[in-house]
FIFISE-728141 format. One line per field, with one value per atom (N, C-alpha, C): residue number from 1; residue in one letter; chain; y, z, x. Coordinates in pm, whole numbers. Atoms other than C-alpha are relative to their C-alpha. Example, Ala and Ser with C-alpha at 12.3 -4.5 7.8 and 13.67 -1.06 7.14 Angstrom:
2
num	[1, 1, 1, 2, 2, 2]
residuo	[A, A, A, S, S, S]
cadena	[A, A, A, A, A, A]
Y	[-119, -450, 120, -119, -106, 109]
Z	[0, 780, 0, -6, 714, 73]
X	[89, 1230, 90, -82, 1367, -77]
REM end
This chain:
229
num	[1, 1, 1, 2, 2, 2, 3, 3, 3, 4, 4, 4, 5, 5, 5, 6, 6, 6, 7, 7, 7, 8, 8, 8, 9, 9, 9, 10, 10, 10, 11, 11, 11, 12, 12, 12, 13, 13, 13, 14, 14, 14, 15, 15, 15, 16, 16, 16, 17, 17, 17, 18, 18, 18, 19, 19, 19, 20, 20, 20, 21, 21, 21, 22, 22, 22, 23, 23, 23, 24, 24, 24, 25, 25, 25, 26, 26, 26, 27, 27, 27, 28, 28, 28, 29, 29, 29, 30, 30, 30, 31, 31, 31, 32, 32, 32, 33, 33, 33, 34, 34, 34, 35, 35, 35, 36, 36, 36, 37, 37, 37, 38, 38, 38, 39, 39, 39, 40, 40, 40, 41, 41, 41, 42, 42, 42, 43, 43, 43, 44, 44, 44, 45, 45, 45, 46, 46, 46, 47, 47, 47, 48, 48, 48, 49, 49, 49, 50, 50, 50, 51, 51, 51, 52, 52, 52, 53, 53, 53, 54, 54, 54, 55, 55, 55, 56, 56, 56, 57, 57, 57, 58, 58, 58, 59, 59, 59, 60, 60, 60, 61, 61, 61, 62, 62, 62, 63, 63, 63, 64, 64, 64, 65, 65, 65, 66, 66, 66, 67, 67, 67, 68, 68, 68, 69, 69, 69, 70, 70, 70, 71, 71, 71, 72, 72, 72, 73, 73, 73, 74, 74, 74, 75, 75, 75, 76, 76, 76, 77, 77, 77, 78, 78, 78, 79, 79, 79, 80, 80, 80, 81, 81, 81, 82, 82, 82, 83, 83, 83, 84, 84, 84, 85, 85, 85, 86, 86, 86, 87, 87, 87, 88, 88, 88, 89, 89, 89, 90, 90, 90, 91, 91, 91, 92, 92, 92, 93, 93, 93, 94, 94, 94, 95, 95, 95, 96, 96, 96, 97, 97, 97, 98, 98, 98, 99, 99, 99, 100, 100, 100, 101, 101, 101, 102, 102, 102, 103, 103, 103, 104, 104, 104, 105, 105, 105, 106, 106, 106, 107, 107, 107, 108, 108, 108, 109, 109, 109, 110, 110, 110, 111, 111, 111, 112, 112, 112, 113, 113, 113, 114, 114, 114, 115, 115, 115, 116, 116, 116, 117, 117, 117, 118, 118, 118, 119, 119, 119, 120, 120, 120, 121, 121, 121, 122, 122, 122, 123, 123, 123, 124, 124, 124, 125, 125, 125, 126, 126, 126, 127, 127, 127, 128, 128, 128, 129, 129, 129, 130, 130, 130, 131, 131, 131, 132, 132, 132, 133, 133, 133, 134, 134, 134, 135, 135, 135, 136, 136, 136, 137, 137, 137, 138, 138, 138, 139, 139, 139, 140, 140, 140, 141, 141, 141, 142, 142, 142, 143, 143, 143, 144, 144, 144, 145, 145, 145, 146, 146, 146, 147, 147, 147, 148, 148, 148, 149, 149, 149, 150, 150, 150, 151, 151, 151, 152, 152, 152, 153, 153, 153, 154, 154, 154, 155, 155, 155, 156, 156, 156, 157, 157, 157, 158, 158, 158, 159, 159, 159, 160, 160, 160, 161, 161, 161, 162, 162, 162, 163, 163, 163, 164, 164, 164, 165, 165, 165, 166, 166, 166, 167, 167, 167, 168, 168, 168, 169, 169, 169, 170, 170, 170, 171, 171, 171, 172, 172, 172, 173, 173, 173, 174, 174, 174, 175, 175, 175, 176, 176, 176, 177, 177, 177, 178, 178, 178, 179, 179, 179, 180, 180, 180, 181, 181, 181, 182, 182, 182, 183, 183, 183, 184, 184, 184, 185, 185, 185, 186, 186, 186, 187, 187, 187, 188, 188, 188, 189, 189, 189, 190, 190, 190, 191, 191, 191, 192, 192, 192, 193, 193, 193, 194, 194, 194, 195, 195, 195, 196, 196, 196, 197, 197, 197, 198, 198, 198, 199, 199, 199, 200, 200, 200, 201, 201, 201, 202, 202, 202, 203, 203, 203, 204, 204, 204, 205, 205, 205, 206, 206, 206, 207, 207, 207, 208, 208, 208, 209, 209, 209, 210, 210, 210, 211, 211, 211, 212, 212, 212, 213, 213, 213, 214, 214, 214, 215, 215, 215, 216, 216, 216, 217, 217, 217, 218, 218, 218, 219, 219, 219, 220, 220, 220, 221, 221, 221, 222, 222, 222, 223, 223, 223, 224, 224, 224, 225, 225, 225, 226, 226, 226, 227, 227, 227, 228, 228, 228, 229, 229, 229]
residuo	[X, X, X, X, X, X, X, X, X, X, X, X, X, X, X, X, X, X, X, X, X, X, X, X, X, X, X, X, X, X, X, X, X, X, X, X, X, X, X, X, X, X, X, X, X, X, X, X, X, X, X, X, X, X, X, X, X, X, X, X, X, X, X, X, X, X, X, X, X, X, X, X, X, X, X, X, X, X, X, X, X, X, X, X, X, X, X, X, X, X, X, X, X, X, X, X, X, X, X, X, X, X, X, X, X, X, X, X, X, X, X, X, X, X, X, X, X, X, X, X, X, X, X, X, X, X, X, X, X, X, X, X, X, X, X, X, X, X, X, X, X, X, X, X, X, X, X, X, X, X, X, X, X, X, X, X, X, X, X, X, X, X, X, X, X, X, X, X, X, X, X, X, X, X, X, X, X, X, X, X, X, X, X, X, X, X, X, X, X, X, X, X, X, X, X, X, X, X, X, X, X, X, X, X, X, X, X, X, X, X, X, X, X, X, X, X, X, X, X, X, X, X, X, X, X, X, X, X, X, X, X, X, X, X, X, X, X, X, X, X, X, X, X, X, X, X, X, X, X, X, X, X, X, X, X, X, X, X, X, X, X, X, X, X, X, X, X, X, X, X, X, X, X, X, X, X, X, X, X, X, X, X, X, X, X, X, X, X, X, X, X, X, X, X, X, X, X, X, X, X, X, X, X, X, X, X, X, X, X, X, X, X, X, X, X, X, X, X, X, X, X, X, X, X, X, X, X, X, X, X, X, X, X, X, X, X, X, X, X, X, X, X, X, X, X, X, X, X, X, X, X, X, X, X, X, X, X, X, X, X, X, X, X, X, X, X, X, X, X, X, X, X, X, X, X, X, X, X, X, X, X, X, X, X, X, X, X, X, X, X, X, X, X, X, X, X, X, X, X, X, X, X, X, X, X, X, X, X, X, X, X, X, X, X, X, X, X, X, X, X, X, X, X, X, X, X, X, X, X, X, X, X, X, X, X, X, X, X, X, X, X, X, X, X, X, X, X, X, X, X, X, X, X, X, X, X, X, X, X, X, X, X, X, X, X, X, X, X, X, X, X, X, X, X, X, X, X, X, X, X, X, X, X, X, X, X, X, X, X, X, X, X, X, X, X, X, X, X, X, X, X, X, X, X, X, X, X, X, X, X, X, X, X, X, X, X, X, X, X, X, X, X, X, X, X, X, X, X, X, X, X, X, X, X, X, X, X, X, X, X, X, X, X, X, X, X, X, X, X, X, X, X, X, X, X, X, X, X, X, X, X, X, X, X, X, X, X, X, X, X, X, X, X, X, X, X, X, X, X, X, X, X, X, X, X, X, X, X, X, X, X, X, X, X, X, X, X, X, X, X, X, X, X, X, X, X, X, X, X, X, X, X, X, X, X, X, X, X, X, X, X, X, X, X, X, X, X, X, X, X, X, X, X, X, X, X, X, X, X, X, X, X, X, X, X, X, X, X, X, X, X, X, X, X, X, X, X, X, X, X, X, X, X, X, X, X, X, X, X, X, X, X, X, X, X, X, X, X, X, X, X, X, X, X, X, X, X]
cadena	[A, A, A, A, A, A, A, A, A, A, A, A, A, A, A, A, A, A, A, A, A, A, A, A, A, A, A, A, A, A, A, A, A, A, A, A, A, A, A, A, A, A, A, A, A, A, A, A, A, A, A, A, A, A, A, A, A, A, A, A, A, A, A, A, A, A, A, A, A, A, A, A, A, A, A, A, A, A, A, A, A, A, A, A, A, A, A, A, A, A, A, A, A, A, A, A, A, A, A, A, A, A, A, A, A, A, A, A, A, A, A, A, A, A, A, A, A, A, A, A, A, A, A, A, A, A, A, A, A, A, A, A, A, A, A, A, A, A, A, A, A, A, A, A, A, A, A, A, A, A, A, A, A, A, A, A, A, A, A, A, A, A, A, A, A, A, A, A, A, A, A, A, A, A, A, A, A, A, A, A, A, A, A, A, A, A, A, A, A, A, A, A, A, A, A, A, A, A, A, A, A, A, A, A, A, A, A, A, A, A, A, A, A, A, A, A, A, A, A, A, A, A, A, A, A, A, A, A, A, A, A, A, A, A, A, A, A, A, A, A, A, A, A, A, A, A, A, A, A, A, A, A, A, A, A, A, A, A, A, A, A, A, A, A, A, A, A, A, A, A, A, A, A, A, A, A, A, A, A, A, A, A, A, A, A, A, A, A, A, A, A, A, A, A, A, A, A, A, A, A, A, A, A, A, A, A, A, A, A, A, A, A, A, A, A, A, A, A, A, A, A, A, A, A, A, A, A, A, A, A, A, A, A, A, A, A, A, A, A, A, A, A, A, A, A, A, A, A, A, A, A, A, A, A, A, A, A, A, A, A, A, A, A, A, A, A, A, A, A, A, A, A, A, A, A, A, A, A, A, A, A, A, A, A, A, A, A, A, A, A, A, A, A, A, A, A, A, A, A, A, A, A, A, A, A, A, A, A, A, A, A, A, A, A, A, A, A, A, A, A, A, A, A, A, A, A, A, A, A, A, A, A, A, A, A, A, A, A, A, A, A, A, A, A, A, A, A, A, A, A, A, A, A, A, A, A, A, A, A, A, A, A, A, A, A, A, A, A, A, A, A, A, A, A, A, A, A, A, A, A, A, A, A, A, A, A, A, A, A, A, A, A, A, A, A, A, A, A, A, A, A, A, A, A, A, A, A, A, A, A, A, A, A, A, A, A, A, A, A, A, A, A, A, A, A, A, A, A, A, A, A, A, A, A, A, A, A, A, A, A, A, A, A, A, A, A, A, A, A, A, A, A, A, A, A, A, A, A, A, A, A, A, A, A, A, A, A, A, A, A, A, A, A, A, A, A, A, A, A, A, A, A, A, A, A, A, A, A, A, A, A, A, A, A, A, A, A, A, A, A, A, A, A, A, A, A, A, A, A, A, A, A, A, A, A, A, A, A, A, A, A, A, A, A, A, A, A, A, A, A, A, A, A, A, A, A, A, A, A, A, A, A, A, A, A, A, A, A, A, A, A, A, A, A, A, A, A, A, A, A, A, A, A, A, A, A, A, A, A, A, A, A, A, A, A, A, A, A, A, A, A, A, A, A, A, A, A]
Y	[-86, 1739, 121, -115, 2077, 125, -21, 2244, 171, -170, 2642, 59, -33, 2776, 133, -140, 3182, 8, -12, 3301, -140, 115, 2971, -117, 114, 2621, -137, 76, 2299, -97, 87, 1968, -135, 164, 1584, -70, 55, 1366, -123, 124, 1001, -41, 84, 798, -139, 147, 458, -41, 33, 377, 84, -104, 683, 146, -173, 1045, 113, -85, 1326, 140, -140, 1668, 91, -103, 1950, 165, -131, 2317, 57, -30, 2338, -77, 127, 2231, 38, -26, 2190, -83, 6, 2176, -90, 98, 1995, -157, 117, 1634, 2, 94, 1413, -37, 70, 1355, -53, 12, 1224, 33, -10, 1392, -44, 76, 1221, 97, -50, 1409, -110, 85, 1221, 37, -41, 1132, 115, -84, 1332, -67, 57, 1166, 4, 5, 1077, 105, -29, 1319, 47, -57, 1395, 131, -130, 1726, 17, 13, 1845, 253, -198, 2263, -6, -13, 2362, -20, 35, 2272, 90, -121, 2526, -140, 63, 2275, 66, -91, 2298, 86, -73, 2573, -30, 50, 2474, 61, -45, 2645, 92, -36, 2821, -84, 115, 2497, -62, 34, 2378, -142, 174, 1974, -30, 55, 1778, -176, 119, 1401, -55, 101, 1183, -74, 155, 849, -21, 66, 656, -119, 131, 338, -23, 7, 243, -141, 191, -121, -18, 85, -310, 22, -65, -92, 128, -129, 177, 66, -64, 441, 156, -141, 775, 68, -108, 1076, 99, -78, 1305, 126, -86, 1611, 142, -83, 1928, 127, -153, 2293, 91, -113, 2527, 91, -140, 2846, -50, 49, 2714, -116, 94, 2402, -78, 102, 2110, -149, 123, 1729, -96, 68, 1462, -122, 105, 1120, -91, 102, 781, -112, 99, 522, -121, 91, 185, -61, 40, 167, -84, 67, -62, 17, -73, -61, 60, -120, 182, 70, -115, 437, -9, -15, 330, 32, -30, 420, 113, -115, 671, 68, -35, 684, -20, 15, 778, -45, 35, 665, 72, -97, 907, 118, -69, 1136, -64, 24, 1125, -99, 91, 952, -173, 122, 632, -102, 88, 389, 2, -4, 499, -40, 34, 461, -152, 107, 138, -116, 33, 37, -18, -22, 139, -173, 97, -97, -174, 157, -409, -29, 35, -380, -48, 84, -405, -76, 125, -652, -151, 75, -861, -24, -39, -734, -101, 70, -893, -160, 123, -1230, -45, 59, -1266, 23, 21, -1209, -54, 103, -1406, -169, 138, -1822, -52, 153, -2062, 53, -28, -1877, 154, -122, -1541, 52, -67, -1336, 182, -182, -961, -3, -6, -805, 176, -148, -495, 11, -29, -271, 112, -69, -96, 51, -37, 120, -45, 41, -63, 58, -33, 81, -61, 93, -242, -88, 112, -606, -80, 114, -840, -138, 104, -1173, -75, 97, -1492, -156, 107, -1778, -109, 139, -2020, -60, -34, -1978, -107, 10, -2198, 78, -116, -1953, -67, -15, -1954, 68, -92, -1786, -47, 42, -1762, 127, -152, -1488, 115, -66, -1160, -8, 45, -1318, -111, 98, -1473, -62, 77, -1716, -65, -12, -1765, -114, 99, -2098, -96, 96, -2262, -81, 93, -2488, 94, -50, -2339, 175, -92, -2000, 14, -34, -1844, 140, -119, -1533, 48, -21, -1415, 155, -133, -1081, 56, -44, -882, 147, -184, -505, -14, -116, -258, 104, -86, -51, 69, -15, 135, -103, 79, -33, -150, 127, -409, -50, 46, -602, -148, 155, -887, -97, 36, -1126, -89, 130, -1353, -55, 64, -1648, -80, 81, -1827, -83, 54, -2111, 60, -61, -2054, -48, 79, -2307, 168, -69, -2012, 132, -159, -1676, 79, -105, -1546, 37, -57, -1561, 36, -56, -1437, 211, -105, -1137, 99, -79, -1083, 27, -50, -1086, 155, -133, -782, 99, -75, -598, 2, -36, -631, 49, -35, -541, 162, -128, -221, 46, -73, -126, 17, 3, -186, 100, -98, 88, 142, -155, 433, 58, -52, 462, -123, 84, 257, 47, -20, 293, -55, 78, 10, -131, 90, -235, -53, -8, -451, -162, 128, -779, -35, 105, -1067, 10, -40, -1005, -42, 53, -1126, 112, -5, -983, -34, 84, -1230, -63, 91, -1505, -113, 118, -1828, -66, 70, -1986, 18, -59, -1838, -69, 53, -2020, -105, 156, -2331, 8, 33, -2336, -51, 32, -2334, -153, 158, -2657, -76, 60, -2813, 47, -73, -2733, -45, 70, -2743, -29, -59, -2719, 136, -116, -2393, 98, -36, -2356, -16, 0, -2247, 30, -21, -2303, 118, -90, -2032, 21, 33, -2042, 158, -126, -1705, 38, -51, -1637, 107, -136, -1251, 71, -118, -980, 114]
Z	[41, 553, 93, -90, 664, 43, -43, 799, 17, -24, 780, 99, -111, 1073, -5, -8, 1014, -65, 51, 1018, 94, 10, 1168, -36, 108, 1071, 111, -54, 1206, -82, 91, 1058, 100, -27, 1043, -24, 52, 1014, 31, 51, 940, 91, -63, 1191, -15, 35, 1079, 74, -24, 1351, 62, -44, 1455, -45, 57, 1362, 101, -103, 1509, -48, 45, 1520, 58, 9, 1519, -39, 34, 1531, -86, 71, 1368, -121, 123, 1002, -125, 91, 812, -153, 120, 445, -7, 33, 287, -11, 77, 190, -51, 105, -4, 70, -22, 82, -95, 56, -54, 12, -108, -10, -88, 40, -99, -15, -50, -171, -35, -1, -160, -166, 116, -482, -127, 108, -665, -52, 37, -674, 91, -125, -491, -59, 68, -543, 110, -77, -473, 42, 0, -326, 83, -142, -105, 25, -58, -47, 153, -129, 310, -28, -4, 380, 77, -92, 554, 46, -39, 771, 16, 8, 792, 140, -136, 1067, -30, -22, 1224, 142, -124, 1513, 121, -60, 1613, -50, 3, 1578, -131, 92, 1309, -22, -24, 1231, -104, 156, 969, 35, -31, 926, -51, 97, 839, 8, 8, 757, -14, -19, 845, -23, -9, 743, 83, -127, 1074, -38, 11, 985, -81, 72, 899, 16, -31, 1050, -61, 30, 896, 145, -118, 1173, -57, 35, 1135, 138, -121, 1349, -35, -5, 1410, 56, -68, 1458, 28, -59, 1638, 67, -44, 1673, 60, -24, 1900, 147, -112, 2108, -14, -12, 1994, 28, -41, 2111, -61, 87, 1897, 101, -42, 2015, -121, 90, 1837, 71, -83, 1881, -104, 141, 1668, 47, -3, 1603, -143, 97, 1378, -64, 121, 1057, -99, 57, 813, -147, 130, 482, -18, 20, 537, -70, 17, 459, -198, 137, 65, -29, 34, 86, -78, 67, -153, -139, 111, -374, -134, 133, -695, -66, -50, -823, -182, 126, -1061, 55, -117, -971, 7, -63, -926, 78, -145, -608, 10, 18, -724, 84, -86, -669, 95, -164, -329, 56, -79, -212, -49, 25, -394, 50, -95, -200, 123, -115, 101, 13, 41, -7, 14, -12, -45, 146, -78, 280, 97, -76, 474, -12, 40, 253, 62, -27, 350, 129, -173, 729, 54, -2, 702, 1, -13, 611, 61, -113, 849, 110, -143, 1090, 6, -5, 996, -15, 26, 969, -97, 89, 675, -76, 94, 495, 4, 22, 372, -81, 120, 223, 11, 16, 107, -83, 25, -17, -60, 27, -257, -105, 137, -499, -41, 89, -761, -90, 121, -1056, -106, 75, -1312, -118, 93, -1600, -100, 87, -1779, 42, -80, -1745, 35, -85, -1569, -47, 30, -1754, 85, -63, -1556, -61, 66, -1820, 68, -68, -1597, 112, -116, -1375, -95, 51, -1430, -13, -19, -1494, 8, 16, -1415, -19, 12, -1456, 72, -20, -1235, 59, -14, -1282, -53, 74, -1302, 79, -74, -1061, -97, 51, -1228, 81, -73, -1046, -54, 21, -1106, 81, -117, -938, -48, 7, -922, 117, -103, -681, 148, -130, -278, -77, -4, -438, -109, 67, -541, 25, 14, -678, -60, 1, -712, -67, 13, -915, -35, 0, -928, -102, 23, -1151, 15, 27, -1090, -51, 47, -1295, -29, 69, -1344, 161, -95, -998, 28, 30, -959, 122, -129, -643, 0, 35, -618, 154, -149, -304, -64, 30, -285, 161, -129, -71, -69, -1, -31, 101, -85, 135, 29, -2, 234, -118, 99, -35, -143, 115, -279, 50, -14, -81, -111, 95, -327, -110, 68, -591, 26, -70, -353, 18, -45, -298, -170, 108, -660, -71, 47, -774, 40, -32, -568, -12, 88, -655, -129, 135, -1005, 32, 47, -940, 44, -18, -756, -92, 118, -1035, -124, 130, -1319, 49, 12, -1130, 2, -56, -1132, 99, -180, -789, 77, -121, -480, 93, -72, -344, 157, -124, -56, -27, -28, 60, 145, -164, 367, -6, -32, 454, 130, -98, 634, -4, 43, 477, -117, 129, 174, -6, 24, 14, -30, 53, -95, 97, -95, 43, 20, 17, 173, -95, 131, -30, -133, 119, -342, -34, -9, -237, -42, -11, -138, -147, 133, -463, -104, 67, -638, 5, 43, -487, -1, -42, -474, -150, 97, -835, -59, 76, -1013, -109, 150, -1350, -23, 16, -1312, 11, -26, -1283, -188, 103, -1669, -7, -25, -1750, -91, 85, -1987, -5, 29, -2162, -3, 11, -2208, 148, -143, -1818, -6, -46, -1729, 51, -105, -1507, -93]
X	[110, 1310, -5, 4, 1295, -125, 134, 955, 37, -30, 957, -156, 95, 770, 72, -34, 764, 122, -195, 1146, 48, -100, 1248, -28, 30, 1272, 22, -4, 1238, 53, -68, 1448, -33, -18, 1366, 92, -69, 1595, -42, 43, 1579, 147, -126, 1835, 9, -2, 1763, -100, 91, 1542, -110, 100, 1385, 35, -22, 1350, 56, -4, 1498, -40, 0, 1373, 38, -113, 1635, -65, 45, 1582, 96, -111, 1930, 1, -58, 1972, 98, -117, 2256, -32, 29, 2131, -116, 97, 1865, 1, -10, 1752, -136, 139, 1505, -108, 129, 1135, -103, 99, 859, -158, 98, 566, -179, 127, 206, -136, 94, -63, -186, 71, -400, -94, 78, -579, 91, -29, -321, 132, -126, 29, 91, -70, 323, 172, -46, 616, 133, -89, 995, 36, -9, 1083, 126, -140, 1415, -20, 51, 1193, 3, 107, 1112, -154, 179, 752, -60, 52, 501, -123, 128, 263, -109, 154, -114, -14, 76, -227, -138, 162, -560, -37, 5, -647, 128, -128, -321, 107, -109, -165, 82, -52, 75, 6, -54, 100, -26, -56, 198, 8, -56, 192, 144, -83, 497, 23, 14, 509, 186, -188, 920, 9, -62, 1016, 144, -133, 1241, 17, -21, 1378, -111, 115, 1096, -163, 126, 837, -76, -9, 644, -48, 65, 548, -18, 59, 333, 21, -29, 444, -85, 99, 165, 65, -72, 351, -83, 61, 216, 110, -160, 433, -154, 93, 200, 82, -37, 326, 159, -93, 683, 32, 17, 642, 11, 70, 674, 9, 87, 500, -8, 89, 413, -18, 75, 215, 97, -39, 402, -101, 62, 196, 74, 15, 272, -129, 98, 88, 69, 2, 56, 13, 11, -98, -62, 117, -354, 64, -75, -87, -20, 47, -178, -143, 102, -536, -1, 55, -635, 123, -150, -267, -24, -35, -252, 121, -118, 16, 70, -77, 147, 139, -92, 480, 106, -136, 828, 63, -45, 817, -69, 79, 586, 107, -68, 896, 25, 8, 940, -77, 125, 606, -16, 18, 603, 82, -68, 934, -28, 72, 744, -101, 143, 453, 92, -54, 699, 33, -18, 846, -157, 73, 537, -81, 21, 400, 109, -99, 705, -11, 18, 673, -117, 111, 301, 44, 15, 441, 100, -121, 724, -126, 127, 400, -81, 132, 211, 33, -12, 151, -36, 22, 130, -83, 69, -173, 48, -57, -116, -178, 121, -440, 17, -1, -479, -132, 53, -765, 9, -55, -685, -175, 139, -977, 123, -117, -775, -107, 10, -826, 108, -113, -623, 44, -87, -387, -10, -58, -345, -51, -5, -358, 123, -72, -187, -36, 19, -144, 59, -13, -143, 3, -14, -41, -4, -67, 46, -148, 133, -294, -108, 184, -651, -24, 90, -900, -130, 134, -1261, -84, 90, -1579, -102, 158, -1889, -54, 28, -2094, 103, -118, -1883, 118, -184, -1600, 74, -122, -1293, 87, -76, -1087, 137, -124, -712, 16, -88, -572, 121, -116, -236, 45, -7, -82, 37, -50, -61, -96, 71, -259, -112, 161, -614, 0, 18, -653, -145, 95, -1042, -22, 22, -1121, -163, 107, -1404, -19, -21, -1477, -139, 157, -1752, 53, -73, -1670, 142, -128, -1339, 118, -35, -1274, 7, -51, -1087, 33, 25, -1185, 85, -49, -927, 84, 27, -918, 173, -85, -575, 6, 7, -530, 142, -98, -175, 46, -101, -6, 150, -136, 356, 41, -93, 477, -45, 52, 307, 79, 6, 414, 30, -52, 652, -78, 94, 401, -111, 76, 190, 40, -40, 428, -24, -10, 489, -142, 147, 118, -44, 61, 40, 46, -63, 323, -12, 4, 267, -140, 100, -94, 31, -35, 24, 59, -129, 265, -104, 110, -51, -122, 116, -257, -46, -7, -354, -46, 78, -558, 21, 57, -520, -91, 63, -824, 6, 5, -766, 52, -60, -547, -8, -4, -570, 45, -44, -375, -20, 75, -497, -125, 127, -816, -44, 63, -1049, -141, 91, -1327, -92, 62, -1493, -76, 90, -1767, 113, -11, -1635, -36, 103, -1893, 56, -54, -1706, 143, -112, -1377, 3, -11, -1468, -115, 100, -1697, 136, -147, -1310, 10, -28, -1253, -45, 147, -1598, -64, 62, -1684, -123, 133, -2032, -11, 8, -2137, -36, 71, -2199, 120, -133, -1794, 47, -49, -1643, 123, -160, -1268, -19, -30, -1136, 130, -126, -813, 57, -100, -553, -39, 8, -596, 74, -48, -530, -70, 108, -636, 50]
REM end
């Protein structure tokens, strides 16, 4: 990616595990660049970063291995700086997911879904709110009803959804014996939406009380057959 500062230019490059930035660049490549709430999209232009005070800076997000990491970059009096930090899945807050570049960012999205459960132990939970596209059928799933939460359960996972409106609040909880259909649930729910408002693993939205009600049931628990989100 190549950054046009005035008449000269600054170049990222992508080394596998870290970036380098070059004042020299020998031709273009491929980025993806995100804009918030609007879409995610491919481009291989120079870029003009934001000026704010004198200062020029630009974020960019790297998948190094198995890590994502955001470089906070900063060009002032010639100078360029930047800060890296490792992020997660914040980096999907606010994505539309319309654009060129969707499968990328959605490539993005698997790895550190994946990253999450090589770090983690034995339970696995995420807690996403979506604007959904479509549905997502779950044949194979119980379903319940209590109130306006629906409950999804098969053996080793529980999937909990919620809407207010055009927005789709849906808690999952997995054993290991479940991950993969742990993994693939949320990818298909990412792929069925047009806004990610928020994603955050190792997290629920939901009450306890709402869980354990799953396996503690009342009469106040209704099956319901064609299960889908």
């Amino acid at each position: 990616m190549t950054l046009r500062l005035g008449n000269d230019a600054l170049c990222i490059v992508h080394r596998g595990k870290h970036l380098d930035f070059l004042t020299s660049c020998e031709g273009g490549n491929n980025y993806v660049i995100v804009l918030p709430h609007q879409g995610a999209y491919v481009g291989d232009k120079p870029i003009e970063p934001i000026t704010w005070g004198g200062t020029l800076s630009m974020d960019v997000y790297a998948l190094l291995g198995d890590e994502l990491a955001l470089y906070e970059l900063s060009i002032r009096d010639g100078r360029a700086s930047y800060v890296r930090y490792r992020v997660n899945e914040e980096f999907l807050r606010g994505i539309s997911l319309s654009g060129n570049g969707v499968s990328d960012v959605l490539s993005v999205a698997e790895s550190v879904l994946r990253n999450y459960i090589r770090s983690s132990f034995m339970i696995y939970t995420a807690y996403l709110k979506l604007v959904a596209s479509g549905n997502i059928k779950l044949p194979e799933y119980r379903e319940y009803v209590r109130g306006r939460v629906r409950v999804y359960v098969r053996d080793g996972i529980v999937i909990i959804r919620e809407t207010s409106g055009d927005e789709v609040r849906i808690s999952l909880i997995s054993t290991i014996e479940a991950v993969e259909q742990f993994v693939g649930v949320i990818m298909s729910l990412l792929r069925m939406s047009r806004m990610i408002n928020d994603v955050r693993l190792g997290r629920i939205g939901h009450s306890v009380k709402t869980i354990l009600d799953i396996f503690i049931p009342s009469n106040l628990v209704l099956g319901v057959k064609n299960s889908h989100i």
